[in-house]
PDB file of N, CA, C and O in Angstrom:
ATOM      1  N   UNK A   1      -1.083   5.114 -11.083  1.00  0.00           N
ATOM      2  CA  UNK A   1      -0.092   4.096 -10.821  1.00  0.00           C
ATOM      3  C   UNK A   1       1.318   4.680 -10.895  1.00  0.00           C
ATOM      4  O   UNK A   1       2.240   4.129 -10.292  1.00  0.00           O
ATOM      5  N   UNK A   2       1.534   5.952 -11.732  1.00  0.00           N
ATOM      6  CA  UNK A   2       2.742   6.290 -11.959  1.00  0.00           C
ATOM      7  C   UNK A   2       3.373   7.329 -10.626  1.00  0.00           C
ATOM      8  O   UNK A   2       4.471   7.636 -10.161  1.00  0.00           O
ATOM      9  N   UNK A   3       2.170   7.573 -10.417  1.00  0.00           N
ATOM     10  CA  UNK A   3       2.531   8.275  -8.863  1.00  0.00           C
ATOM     11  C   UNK A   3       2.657   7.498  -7.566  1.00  0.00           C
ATOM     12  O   UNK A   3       2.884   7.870  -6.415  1.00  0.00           O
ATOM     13  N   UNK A   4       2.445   6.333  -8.091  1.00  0.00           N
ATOM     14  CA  UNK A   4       3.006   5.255  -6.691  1.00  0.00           C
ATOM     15  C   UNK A   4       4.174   4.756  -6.769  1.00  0.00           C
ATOM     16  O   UNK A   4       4.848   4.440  -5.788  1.00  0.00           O
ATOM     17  N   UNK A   5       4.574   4.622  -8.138  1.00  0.00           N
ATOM     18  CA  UNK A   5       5.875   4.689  -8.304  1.00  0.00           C
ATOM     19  C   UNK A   5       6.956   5.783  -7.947  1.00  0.00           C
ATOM     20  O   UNK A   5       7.973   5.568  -7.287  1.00  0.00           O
ATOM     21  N   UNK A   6       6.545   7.074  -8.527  1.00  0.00           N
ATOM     22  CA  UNK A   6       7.742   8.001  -7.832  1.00  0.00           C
ATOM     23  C   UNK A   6       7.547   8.031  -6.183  1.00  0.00           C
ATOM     24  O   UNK A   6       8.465   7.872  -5.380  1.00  0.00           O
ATOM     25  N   UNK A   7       6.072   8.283  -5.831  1.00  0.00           N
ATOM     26  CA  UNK A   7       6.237   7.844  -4.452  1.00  0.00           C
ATOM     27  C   UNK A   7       7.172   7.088  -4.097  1.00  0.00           C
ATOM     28  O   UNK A   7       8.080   7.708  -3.543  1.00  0.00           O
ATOM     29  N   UNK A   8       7.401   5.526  -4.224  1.00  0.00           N
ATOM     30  CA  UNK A   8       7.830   4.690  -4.112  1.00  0.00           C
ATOM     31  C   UNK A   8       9.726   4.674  -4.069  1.00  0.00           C
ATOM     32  O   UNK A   8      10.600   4.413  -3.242  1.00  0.00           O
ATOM     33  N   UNK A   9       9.645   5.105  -5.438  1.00  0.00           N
ATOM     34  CA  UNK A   9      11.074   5.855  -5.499  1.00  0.00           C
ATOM     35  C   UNK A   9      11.855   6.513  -4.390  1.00  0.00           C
ATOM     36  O   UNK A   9      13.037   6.257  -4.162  1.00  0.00           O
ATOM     37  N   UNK A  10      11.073   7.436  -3.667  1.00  0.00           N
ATOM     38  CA  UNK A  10      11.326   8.448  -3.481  1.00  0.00           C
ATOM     39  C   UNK A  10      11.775   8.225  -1.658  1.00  0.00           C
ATOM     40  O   UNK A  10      12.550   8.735  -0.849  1.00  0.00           O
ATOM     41  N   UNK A  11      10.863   7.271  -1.686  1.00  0.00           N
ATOM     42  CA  UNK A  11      10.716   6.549  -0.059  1.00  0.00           C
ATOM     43  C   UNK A  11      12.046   6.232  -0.153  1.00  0.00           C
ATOM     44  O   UNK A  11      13.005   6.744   0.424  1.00  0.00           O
ATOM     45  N   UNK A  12      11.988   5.090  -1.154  1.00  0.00           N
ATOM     46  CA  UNK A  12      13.783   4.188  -1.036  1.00  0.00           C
ATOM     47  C   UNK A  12      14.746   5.150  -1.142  1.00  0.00           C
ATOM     48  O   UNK A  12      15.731   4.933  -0.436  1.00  0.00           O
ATOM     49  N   UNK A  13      14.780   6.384  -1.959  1.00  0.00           N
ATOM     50  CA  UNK A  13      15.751   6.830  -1.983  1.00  0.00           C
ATOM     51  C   UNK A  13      16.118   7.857  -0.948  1.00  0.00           C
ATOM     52  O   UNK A  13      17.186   8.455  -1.080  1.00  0.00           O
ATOM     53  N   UNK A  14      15.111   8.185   0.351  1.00  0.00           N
ATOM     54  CA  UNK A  14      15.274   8.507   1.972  1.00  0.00           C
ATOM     55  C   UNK A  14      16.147   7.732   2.527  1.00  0.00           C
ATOM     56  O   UNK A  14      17.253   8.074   2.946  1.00  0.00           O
ATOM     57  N   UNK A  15      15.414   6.084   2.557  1.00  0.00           N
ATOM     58  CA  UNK A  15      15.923   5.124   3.001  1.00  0.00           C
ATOM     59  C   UNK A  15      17.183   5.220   3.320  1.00  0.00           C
ATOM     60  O   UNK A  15      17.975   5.513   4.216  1.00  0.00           O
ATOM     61  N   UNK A  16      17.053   4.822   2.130  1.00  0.00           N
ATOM     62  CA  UNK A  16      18.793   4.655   1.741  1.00  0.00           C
ATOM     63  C   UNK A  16      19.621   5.678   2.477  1.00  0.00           C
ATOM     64  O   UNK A  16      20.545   5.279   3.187  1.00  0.00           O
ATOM     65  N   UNK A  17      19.405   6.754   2.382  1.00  0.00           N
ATOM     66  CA  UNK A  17      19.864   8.168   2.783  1.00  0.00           C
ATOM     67  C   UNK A  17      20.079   8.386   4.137  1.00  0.00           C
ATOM     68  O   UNK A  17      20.755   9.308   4.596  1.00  0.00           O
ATOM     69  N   UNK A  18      19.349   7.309   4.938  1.00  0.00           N
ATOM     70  CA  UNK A  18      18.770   7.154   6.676  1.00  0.00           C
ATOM     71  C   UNK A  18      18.228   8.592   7.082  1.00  0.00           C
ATOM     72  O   UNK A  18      18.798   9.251   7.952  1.00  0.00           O
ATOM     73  N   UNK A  19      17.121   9.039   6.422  1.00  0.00           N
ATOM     74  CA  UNK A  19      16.531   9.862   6.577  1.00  0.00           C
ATOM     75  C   UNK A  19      15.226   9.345   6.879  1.00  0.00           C
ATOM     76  O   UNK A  19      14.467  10.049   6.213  1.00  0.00           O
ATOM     77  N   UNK A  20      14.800   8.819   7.277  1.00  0.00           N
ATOM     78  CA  UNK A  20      13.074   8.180   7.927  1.00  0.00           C
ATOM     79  C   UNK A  20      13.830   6.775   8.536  1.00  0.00           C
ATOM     80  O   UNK A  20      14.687   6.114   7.949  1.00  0.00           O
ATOM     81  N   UNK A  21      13.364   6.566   9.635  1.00  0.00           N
ATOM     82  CA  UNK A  21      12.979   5.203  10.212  1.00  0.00           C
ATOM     83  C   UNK A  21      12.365   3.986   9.555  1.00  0.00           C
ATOM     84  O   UNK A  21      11.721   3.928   8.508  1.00  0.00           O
ATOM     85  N   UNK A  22      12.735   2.944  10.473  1.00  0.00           N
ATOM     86  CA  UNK A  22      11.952   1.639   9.464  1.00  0.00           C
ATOM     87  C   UNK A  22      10.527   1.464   9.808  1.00  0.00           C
ATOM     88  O   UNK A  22       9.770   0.617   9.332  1.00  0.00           O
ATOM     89  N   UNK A  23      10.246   2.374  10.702  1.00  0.00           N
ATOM     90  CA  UNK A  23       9.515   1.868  11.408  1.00  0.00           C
ATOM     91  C   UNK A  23       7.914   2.650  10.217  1.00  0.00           C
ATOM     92  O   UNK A  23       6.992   1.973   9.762  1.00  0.00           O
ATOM     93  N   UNK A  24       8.142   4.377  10.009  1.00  0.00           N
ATOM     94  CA  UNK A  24       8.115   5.146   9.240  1.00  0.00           C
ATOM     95  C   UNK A  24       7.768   4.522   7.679  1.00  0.00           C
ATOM     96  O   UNK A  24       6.933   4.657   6.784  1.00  0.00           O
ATOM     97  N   UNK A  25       8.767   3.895   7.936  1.00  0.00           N
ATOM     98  CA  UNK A  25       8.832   3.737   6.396  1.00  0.00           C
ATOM     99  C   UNK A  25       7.869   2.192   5.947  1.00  0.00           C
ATOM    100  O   UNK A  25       7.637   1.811   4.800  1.00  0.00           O
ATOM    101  N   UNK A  26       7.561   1.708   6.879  1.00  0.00           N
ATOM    102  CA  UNK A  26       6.763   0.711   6.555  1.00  0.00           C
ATOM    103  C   UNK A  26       5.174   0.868   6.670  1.00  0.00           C
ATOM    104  O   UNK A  26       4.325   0.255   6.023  1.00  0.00           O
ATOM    105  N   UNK A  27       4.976   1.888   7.706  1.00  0.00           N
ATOM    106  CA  UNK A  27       3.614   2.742   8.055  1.00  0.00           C
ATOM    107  C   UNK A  27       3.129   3.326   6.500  1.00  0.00           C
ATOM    108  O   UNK A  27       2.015   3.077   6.041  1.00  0.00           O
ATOM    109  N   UNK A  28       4.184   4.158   5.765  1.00  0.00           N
ATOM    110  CA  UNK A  28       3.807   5.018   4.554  1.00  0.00           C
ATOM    111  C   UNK A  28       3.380   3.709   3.412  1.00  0.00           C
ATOM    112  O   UNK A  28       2.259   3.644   2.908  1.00  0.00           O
ATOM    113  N   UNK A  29       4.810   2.416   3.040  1.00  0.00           N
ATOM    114  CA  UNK A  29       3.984   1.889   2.299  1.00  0.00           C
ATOM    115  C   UNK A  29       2.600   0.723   2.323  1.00  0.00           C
ATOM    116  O   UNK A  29       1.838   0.322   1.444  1.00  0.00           O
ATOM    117  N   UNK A  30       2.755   0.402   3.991  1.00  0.00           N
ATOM    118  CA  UNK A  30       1.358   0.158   4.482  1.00  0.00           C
ATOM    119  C   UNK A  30      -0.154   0.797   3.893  1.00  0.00           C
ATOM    120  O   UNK A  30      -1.139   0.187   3.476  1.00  0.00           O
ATOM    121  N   UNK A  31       0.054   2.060   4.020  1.00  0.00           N
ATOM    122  CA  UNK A  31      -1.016   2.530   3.709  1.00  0.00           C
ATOM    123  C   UNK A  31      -1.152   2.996   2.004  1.00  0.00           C
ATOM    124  O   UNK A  31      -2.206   3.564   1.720  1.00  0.00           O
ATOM    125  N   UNK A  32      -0.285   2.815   1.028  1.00  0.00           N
ATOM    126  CA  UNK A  32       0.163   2.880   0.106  1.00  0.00           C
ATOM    127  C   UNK A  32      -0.046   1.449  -0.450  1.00  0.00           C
ATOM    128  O   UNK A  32       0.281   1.201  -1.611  1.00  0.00           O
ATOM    129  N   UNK A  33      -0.511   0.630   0.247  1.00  0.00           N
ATOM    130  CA  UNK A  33      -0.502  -0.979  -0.083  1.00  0.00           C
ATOM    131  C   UNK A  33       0.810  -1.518  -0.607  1.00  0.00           C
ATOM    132  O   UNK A  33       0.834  -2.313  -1.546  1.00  0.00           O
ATOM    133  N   UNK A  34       1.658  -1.181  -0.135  1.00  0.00           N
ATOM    134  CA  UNK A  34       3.187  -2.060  -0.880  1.00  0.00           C
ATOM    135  C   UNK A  34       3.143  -2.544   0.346  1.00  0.00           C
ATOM    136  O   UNK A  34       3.392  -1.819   1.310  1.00  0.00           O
ATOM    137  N   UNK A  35       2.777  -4.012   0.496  1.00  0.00           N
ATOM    138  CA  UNK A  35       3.311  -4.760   1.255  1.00  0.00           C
ATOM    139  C   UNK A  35       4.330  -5.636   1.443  1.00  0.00           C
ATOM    140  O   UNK A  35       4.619  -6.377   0.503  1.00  0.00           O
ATOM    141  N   UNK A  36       5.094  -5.725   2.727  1.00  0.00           N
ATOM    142  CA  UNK A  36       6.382  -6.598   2.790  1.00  0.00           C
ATOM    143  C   UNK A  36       6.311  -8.133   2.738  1.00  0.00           C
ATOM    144  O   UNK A  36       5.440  -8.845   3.235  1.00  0.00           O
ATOM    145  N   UNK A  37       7.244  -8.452   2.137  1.00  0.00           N
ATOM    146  CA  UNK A  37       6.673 -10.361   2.240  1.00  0.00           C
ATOM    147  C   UNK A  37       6.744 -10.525   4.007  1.00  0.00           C
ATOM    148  O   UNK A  37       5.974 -11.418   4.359  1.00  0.00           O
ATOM    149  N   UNK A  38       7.381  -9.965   5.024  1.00  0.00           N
ATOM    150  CA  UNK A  38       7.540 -10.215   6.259  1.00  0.00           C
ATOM    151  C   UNK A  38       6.134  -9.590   6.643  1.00  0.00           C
ATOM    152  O   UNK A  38       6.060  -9.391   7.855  1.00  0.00           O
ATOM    153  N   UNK A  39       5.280  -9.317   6.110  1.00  0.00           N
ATOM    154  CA  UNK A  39       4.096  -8.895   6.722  1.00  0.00           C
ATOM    155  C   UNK A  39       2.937 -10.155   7.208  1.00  0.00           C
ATOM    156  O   UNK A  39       2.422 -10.919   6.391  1.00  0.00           O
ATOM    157  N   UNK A  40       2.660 -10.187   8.688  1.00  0.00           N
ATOM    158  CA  UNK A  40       1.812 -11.559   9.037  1.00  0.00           C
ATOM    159  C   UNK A  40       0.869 -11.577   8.463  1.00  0.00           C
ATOM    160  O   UNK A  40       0.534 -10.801   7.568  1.00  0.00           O
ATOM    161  N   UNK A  41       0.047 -12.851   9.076  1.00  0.00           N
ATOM    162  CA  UNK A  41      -0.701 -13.382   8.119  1.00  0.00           C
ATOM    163  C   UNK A  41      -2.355 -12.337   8.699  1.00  0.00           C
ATOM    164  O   UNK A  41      -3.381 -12.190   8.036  1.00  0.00           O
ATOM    165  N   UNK A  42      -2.107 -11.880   9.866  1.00  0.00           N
ATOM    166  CA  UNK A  42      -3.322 -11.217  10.012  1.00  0.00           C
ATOM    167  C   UNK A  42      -3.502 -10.154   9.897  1.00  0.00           C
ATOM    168  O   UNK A  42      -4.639  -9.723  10.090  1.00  0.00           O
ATOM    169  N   UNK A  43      -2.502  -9.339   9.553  1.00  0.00           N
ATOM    170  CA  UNK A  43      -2.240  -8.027   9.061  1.00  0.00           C
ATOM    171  C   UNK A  43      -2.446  -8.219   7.574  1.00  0.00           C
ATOM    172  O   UNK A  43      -2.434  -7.101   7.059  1.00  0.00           O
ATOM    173  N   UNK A  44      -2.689  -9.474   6.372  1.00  0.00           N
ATOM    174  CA  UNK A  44      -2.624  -9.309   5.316  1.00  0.00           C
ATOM    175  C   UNK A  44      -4.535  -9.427   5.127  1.00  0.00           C
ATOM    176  O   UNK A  44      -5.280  -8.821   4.357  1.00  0.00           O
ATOM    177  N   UNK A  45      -4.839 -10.470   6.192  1.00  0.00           N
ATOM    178  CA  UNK A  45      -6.299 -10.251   6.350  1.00  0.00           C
ATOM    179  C   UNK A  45      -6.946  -8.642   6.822  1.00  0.00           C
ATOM    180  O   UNK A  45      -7.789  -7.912   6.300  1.00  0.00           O
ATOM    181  N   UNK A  46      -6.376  -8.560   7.654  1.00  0.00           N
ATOM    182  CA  UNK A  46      -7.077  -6.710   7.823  1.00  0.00           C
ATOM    183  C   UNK A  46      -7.252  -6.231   6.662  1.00  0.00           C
ATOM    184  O   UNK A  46      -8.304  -6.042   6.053  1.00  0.00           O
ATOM    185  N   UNK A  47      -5.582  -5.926   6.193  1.00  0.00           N
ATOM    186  CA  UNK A  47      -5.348  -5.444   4.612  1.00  0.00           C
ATOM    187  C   UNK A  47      -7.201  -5.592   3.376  1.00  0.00           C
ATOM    188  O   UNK A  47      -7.737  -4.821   2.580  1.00  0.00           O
ATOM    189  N   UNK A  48      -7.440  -6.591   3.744  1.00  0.00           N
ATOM    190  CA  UNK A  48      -7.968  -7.437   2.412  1.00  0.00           C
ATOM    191  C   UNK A  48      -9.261  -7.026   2.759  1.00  0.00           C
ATOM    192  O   UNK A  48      -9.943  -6.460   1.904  1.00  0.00           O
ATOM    193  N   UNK A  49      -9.837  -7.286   4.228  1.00  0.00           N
ATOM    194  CA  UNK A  49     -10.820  -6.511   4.855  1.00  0.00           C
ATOM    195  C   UNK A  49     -11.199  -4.687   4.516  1.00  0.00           C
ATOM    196  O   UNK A  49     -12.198  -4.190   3.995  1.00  0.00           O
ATOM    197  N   UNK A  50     -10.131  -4.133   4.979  1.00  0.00           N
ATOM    198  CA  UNK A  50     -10.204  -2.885   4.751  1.00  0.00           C
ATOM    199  C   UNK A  50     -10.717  -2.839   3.064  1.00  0.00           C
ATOM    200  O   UNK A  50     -11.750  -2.316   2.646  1.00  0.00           O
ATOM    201  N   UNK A  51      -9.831  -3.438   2.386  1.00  0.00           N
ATOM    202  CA  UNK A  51     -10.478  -3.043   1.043  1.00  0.00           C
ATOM    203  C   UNK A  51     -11.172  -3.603   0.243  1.00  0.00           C
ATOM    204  O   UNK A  51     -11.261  -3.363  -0.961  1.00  0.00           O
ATOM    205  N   UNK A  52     -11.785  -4.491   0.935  1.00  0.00           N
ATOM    206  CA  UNK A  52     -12.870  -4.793   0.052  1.00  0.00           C
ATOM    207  C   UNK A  52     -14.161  -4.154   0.886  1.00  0.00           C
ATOM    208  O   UNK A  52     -15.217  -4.203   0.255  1.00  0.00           O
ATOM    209  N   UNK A  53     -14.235  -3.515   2.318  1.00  0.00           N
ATOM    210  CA  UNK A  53     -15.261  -2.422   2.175  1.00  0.00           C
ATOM    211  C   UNK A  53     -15.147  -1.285   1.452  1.00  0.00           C
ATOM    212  O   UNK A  53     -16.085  -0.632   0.994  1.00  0.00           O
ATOM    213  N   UNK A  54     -13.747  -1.002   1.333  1.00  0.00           N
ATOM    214  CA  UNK A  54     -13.981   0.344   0.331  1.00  0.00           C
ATOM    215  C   UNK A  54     -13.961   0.161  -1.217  1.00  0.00           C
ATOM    216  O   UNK A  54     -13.722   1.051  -2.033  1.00  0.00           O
ATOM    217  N   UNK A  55     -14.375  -1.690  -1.595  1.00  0.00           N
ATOM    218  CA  UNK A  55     -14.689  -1.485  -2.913  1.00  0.00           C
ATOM    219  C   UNK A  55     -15.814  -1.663  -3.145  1.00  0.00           C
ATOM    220  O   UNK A  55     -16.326  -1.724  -4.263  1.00  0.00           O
ATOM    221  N   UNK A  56     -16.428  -1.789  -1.920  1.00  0.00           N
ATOM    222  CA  UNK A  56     -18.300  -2.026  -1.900  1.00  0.00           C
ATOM    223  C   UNK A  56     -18.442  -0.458  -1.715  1.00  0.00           C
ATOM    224  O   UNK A  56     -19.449  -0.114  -2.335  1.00  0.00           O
ATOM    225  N   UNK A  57     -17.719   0.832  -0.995  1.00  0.00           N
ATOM    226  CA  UNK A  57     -18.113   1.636  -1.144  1.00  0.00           C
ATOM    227  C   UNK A  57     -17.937   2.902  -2.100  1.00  0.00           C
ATOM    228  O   UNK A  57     -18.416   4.031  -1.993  1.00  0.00           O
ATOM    229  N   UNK A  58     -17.160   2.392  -2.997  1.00  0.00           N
ATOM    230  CA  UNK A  58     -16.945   3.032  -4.401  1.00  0.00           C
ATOM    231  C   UNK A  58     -17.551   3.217  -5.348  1.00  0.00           C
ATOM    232  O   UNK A  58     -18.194   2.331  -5.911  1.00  0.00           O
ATOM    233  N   UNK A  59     -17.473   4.535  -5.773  1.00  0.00           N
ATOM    234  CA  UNK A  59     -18.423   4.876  -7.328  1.00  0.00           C
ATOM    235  C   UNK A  59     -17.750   4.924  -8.016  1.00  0.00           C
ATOM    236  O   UNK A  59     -18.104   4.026  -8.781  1.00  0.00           O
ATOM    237  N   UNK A  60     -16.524   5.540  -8.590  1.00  0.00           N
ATOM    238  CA  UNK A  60     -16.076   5.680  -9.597  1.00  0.00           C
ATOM    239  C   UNK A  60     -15.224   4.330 -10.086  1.00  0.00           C
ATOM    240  O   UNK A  60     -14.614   3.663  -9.250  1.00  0.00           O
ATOM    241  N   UNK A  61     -15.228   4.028 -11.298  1.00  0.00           N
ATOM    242  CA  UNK A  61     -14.847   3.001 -12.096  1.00  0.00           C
ATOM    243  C   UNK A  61     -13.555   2.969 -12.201  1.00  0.00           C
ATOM    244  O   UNK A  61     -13.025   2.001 -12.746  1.00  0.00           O
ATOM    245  N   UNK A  62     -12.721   4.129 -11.646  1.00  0.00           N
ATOM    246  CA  UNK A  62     -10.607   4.189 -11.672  1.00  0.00           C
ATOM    247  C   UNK A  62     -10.195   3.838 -10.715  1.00  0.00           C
ATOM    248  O   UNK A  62      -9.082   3.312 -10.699  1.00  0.00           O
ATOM    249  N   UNK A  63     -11.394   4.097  -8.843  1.00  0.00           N
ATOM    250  CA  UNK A  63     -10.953   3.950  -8.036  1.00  0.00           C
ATOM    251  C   UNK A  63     -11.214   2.257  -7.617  1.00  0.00           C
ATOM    252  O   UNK A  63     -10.600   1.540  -6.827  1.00  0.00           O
ATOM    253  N   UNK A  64     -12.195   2.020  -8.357  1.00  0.00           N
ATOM    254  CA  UNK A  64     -12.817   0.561  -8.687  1.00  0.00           C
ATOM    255  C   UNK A  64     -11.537  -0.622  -8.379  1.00  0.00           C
ATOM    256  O   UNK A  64     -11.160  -1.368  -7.476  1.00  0.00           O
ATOM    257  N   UNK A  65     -11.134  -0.189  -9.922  1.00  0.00           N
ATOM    258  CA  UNK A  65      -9.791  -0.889 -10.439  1.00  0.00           C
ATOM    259  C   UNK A  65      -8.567  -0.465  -9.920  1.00  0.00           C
ATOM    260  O   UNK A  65      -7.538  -0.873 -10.458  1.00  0.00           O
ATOM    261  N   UNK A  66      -8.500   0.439  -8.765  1.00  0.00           N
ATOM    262  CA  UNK A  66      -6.973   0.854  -8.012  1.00  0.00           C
ATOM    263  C   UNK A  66      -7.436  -0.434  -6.868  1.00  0.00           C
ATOM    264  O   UNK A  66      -6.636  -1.315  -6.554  1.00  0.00           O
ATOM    265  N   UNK A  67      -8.872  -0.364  -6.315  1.00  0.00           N
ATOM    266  CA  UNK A  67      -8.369  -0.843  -5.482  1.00  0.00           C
ATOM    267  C   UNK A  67      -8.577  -2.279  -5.831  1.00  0.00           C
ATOM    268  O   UNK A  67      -7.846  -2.987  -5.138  1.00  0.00           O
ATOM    269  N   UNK A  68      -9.134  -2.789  -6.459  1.00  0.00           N
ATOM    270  CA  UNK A  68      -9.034  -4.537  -7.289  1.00  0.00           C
ATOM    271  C   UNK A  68      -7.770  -4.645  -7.408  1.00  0.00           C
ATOM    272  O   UNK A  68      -7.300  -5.388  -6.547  1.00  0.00           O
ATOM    273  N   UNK A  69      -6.739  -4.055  -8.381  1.00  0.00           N
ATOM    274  CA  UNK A  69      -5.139  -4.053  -8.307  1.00  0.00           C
ATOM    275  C   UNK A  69      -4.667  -4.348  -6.582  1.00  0.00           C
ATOM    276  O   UNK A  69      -3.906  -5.282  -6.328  1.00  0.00           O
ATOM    277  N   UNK A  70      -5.119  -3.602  -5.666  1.00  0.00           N
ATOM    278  CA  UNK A  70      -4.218  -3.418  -4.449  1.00  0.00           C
ATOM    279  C   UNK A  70      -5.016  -4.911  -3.478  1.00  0.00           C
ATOM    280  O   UNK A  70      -4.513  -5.201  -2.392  1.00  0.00           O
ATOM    281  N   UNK A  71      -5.997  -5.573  -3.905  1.00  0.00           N
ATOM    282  CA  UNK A  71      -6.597  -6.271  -3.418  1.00  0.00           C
ATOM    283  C   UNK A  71      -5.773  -7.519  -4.001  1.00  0.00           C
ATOM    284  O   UNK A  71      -5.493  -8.503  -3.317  1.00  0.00           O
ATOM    285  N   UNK A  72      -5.388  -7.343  -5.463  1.00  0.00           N
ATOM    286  CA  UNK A  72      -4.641  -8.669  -5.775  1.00  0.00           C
ATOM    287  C   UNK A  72      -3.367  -9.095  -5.443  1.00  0.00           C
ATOM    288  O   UNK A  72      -2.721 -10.142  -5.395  1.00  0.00           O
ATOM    289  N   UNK A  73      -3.219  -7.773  -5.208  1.00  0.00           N
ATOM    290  CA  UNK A  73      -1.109  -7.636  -4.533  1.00  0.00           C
ATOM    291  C   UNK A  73      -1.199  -7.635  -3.450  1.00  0.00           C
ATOM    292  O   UNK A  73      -0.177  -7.044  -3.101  1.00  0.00           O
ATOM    293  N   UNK A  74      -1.987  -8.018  -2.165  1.00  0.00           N
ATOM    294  CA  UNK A  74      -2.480  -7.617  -0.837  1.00  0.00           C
ATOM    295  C   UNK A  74      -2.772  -9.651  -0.713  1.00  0.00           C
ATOM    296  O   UNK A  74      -3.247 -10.146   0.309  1.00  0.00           O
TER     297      UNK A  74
END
């Protein structure tokens, strides 16, 4: 979790910088699951789709609970 944070950090502080696009920059925390409140409503269903097959296809018990977390903020 603490590495999604400096990730996170690190994005905004490009941003800011106008060093990446918006376009860029919404692709990275897309797939990072930080979603925008401007994100539609069927893009939040994909979202929710995508991961709940990959929590049916998970073994380990950390990646379990990363993606239950990203399923509840999603």
């Amino acid at each position: 979790m603490i590495k999604l944070k400096i990730i996170e950090v690190k994005l905004y502080f490009k941003v800011f910088n106008n060093l990446i696009s918006h376009e860029y920059q919404s692709s990275v925390f897309e797939s990072e699951y930080f979603l925008s409140p401007k994100v539609t409503k069927t893009k939040r269903i994909h979202i929710n789709k995508t991961l709940r097959v990959k929590k049916e296809a998970t073994k380990s018990k950390k990646e379990l609970l990363q993606i239950q977390a990203n399923l509840i903020a999603a």
